[in-house]
C-alpha positions as CSV (number, residue, x, y, z in Angstrom):
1,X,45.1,35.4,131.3
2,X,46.6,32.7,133.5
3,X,45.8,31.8,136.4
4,X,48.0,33.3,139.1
5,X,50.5,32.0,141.5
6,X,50.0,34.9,144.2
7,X,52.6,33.9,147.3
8,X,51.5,36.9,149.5
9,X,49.9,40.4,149.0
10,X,49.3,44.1,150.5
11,X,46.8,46.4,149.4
12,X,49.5,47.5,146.8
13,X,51.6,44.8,146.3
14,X,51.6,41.1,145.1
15,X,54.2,38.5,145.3
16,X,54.0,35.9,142.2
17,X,56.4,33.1,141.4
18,X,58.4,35.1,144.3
19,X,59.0,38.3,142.4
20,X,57.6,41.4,144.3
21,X,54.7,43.6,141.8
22,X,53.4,47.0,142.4
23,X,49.9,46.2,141.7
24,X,47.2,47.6,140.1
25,X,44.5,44.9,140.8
26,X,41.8,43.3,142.4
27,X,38.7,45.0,144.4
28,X,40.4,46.3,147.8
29,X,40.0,49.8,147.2
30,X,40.1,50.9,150.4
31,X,42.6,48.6,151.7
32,X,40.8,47.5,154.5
33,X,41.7,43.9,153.3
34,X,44.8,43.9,155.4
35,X,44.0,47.0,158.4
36,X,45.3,45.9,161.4
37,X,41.8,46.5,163.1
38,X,40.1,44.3,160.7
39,X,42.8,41.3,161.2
40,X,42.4,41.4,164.9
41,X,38.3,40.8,164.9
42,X,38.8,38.3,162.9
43,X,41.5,36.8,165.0
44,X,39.3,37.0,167.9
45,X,36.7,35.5,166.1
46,X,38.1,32.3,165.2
47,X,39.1,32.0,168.9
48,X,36.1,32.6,170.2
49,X,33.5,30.9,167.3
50,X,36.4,28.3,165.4
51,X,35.5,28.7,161.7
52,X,32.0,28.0,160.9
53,X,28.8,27.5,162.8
54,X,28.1,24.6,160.3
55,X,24.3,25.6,159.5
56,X,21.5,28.0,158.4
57,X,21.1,30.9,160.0
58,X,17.2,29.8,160.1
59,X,18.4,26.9,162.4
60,X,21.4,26.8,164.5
61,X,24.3,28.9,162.6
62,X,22.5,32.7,163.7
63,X,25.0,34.4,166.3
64,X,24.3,38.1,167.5
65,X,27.5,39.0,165.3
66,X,25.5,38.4,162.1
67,X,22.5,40.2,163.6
68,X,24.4,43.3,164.3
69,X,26.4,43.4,160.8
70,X,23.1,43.5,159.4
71,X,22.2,46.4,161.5
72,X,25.6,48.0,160.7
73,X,25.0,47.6,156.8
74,X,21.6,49.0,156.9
75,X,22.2,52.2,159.1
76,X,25.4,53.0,157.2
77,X,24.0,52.9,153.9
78,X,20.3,54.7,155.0
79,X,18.2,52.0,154.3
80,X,15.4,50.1,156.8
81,X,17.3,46.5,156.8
82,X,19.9,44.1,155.4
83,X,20.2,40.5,155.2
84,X,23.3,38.1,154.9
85,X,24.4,36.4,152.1
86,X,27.2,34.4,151.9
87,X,28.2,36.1,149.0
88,X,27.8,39.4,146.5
89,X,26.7,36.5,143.6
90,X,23.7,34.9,145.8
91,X,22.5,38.1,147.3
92,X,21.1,38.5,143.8
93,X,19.5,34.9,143.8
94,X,18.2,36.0,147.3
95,X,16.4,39.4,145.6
96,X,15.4,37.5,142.5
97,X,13.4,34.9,144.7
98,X,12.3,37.3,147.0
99,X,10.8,39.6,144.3
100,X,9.7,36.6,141.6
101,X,6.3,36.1,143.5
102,X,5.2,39.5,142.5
103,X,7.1,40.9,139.3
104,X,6.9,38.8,136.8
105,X,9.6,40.4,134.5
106,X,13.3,41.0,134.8
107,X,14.6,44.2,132.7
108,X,18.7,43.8,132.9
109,X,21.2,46.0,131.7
110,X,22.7,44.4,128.4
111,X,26.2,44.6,130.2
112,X,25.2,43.5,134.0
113,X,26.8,40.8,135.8
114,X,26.2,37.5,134.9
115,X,25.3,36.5,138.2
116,X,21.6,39.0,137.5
117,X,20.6,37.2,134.5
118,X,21.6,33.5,136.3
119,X,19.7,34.8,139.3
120,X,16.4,36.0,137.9
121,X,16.3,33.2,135.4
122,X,16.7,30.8,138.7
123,X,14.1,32.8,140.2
124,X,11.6,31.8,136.7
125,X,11.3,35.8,136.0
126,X,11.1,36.5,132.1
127,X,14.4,37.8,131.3
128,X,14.6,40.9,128.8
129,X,17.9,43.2,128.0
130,X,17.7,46.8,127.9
131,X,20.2,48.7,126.1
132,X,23.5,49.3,128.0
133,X,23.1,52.7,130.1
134,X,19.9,53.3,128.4
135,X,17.1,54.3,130.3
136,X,15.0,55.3,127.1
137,X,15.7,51.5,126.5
138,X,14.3,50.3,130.0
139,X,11.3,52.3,130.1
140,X,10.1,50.7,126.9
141,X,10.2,47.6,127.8
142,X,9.1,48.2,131.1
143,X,5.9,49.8,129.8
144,X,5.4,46.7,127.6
145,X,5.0,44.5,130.5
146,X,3.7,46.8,133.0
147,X,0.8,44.4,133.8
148,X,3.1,41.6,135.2
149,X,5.3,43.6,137.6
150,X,8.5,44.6,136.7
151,X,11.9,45.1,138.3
152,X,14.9,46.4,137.0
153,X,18.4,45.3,137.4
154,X,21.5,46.9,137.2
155,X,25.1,47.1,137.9
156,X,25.8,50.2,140.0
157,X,29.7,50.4,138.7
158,X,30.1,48.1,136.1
159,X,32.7,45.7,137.1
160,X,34.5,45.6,133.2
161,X,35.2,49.1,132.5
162,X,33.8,51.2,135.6
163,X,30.8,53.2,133.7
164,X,28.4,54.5,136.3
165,X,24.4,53.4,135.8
166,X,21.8,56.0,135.6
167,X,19.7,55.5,138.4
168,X,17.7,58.5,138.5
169,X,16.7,57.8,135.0
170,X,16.2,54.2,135.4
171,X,13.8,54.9,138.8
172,X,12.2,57.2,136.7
173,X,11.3,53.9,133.6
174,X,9.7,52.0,136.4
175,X,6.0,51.6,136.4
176,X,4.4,53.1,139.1
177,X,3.1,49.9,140.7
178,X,4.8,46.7,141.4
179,X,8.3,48.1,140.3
180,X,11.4,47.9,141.8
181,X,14.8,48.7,140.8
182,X,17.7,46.5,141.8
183,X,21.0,47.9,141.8
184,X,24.3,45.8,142.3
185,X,26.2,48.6,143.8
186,X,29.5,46.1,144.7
187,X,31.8,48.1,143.2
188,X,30.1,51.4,144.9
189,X,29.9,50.2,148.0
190,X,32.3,52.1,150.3
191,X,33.4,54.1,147.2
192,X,30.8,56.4,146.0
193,X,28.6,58.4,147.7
194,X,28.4,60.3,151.7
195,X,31.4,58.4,153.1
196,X,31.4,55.4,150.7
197,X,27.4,55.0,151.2
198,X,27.5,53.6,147.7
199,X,25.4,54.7,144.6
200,X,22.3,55.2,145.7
201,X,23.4,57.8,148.0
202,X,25.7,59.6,145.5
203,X,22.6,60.3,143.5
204,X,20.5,60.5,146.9
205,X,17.8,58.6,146.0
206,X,15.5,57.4,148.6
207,X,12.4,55.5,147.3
208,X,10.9,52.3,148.7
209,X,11.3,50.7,144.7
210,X,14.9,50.7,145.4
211,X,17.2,47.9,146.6
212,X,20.8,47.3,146.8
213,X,22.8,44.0,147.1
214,X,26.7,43.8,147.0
215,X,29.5,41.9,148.2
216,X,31.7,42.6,151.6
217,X,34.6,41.8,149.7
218,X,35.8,44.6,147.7
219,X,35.6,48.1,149.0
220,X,34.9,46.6,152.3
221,X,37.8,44.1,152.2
222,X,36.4,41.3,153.8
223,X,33.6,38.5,152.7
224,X,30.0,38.0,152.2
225,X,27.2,39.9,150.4
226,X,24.3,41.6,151.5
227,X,20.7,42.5,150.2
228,X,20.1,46.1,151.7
229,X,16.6,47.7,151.5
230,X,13.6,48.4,153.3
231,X,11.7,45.9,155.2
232,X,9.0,44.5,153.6
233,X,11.4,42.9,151.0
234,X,14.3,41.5,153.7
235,X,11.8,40.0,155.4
236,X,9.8,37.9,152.3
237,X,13.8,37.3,151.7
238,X,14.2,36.4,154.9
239,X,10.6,33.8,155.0
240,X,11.0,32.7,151.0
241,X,14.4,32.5,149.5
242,X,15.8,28.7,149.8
243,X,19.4,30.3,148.9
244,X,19.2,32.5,152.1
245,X,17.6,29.9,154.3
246,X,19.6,26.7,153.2
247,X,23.0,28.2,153.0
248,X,26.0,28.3,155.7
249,X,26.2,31.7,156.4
250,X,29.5,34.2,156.6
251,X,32.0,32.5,158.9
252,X,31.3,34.5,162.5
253,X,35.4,35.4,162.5
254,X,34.5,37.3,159.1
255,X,31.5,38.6,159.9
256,X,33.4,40.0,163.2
257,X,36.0,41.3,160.6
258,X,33.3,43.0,158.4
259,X,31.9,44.8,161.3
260,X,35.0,46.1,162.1
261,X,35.9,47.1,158.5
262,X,32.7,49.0,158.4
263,X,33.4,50.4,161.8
264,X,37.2,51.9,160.5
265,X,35.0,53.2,157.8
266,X,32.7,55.1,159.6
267,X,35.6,56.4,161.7
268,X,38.0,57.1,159.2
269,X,36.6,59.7,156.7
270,X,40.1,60.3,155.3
271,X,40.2,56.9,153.4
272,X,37.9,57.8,150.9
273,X,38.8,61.0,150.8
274,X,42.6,59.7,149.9
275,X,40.9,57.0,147.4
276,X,39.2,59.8,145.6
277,X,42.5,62.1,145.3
278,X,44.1,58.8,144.0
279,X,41.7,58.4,141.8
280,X,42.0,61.7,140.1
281,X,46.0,61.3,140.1
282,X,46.1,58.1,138.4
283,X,43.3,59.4,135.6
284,X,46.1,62.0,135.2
285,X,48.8,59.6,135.0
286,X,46.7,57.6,132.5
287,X,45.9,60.2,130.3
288,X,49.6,61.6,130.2
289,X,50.3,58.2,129.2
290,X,48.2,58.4,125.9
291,X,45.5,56.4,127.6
292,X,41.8,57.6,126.9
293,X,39.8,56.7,130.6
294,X,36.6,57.8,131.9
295,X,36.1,61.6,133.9
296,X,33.8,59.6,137.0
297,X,35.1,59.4,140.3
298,X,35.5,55.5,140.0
299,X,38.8,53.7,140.5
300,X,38.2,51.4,137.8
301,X,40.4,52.3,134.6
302,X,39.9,49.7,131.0
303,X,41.4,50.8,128.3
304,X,42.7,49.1,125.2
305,X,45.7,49.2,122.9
306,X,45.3,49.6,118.8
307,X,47.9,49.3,116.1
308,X,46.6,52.0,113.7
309,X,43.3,52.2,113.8
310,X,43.0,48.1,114.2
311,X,42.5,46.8,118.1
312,X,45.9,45.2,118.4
313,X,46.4,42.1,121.3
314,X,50.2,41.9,120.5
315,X,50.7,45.1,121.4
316,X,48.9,44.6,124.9
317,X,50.4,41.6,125.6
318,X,54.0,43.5,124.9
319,X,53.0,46.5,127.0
320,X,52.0,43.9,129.5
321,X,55.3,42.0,129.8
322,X,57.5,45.2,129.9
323,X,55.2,46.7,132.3
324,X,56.0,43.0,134.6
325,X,59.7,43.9,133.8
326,X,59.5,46.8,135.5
327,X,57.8,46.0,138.5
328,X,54.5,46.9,137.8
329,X,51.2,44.2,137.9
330,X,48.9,45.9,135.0
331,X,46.2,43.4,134.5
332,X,45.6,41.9,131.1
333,X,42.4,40.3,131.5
334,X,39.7,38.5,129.6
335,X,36.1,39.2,131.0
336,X,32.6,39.7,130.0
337,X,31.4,43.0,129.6
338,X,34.7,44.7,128.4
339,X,35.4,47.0,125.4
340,X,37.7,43.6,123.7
341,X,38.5,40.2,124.7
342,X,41.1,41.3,126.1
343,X,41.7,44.3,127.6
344,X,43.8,46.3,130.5
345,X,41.9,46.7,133.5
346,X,43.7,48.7,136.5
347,X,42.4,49.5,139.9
348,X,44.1,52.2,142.3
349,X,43.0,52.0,146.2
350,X,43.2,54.6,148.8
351,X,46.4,53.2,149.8
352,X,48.6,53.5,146.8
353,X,51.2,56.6,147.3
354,X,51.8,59.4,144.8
355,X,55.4,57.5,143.7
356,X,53.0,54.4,142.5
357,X,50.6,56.2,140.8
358,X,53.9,58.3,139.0
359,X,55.6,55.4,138.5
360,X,52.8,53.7,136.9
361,X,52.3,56.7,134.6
362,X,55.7,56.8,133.8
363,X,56.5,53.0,132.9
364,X,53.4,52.9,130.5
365,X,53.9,56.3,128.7
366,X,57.8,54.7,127.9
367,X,56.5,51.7,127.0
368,X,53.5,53.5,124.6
369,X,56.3,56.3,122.9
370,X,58.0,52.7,121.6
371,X,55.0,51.4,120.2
């Protein structure tokens, strides 16, 4: 997949090499990306702070904007406290150094994002995979090194092809002392869940074992990443990890944007409520199309393309080209953790109409009848 030339973009649109796409990509599943409300803070923010505040939050670069996101992403998701990272990839080098001292062993999902294995390794945890979704898997091995402390990591959505981890099953494979079960909920954040709580809350799970990072800039729209949990841990975070304490944090205007975003999401029940129905129509659409996708309310759609019974990467690449023809941007992408090498990945977001989700159905069942 090439790198692209994106010009200009909505929450449902993307201008390339100055040709116009309906698209089906990227992480802004709310839309909140581009909401008027958002752009404004964010406006004000770089009048009123300029860009950056140029250092750690530990010496000069705090303001009372990052303290109250914090507060903001704690409340909304039910947990004790939050800290700021300046993105979803270091919050989990913040966790892994703040939970090193006292679990030993890192238990990670064979599938999870690479940044959980580069973090914990970082971190000098012993690094062991558990099989994909498998909670059988996880308790093994977490029985097997009980004795050193163990934490278990895990995408909540994984990124790739949009499965949905089992956390109660994966709480339940933690020992019963020094334990604690990471989960990198950033493509359940503001999607699943009370509201767009996010994972844990769509299984409402409240133990003190569990804690959450993600990133601010996918359902949320904006930028950053947060580790989210109760107190004890933000605040060894807070005292121990060097990426948290000699890092630039979030850009104030940003931060002031986030805040917002989360403020229009608290506000405005409706948007997940339309992101869910959009969901539902495009799994329709899909599987009118031919196209085999998942039942889970997700807005994460991989599939591949075969000829016979054979994986076939010509016949994606065709499907993708007449689906550009026609206006549509259907992703072809190559990225770890997906069923192929290469494989269609497609996002719908709460702002998407019923036309663009029928259109999209329409284009790629003409395109699949050829084939």
């Amino acid at each position: 997949m090439a790198r692209l030339n994106v010009e200009s973009s909505t929450a449902t649109t993307l201008v390339i090499d100055g040709v116009e796409f309906r698209s089906f990509a990227g992480c802004n599943y709310l839309g909140l990306a581009q909401h008027p409300d958002v752009l404004t803070a964010a406006a004000d923010g770089l009048s009123r702070f300029g860009l950056s505040t140029t250092a750690s939050r530990e010496t000069t670069g705090n303001t009372g904007i990052h303290d109250l996101l914090e507060v903001d992403l704690a409340t909304f998701t039910r947990q004790e406290a939050a800290i700021l990272l300046a993105e979803g990839y270091t919050a989990n080098f913040a966790v892994a150094q703040g939970l090193a001292p006292h679990h030993a062993v890192a238990l990670i999902d064979a599938r999870a994002h690479r940044s959980i294995r580069n973090a914990a390794t970082a971190a000098g945890m012993q690094v062991f995979e558990y099989e994909h979704l498998n909670p059988v898997s996880a308790a093994w091995l977490a029985r097997q090194y009980a004795d050193q402390g163990v934490a278990i990591f895990t995408d909540g959505i994984f990124a790739a092809d949009g499965a949905v981890a089992p956390l109660p099953g994966l709480l339940a494979a933690l020992p019963p002392i020094r334990s604690a079960l990471v989960v990198d909920d950033c493509h359940g954040f503001c999607v699943m869940g009370d509201g767009g709580r996010g994972l844990v809350d769509h299984f409402r799970l409240d133990d003190p074992r569990i804690c959450i990072t993600t990133t601010l800039a996918k359902g949320l729209g904006c930028y950053g990443g947060a580790v989210i949990g109760r107190a004890p841990l933000i605040d060894r975070i807070r005292g121990e990890s060097d990426v948290y304490r000699r890092s630039t944090p979030v850009p104030t205007p940003i931060a002031l944007a986030a805040r917002a975003a989360m403020k229009v999401l608290r506000s405005t029940p409706e948007l997940t409520i339309r992101l869910r129905a959009n969901i539902a129509a495009a799994r329709a659409a899909l599987q009118g199309a031919g196209v085999n996708v998942h039942d889970d309310e997700v807005p994460v759609f991989t599939f591949i393309l075969k000829q016979g019974s054979e994986v076939s990467e010509a016949r994606m690449e065709a499907c993708h080209q007449a689906l550009l023809r026609s206006g549509i941007y259907a992703p072809l992408i190559e990225y770890p953790g997906g069923p192929t090498r290469r494989y269609f990945r497609l996002t719908v977001t709460a702002c998407h109409t019923e036309e663009d989700i029928a259109r999209l159905g329409r284009e790629l069942k003409r395109e699949l009848m050829r084939g």
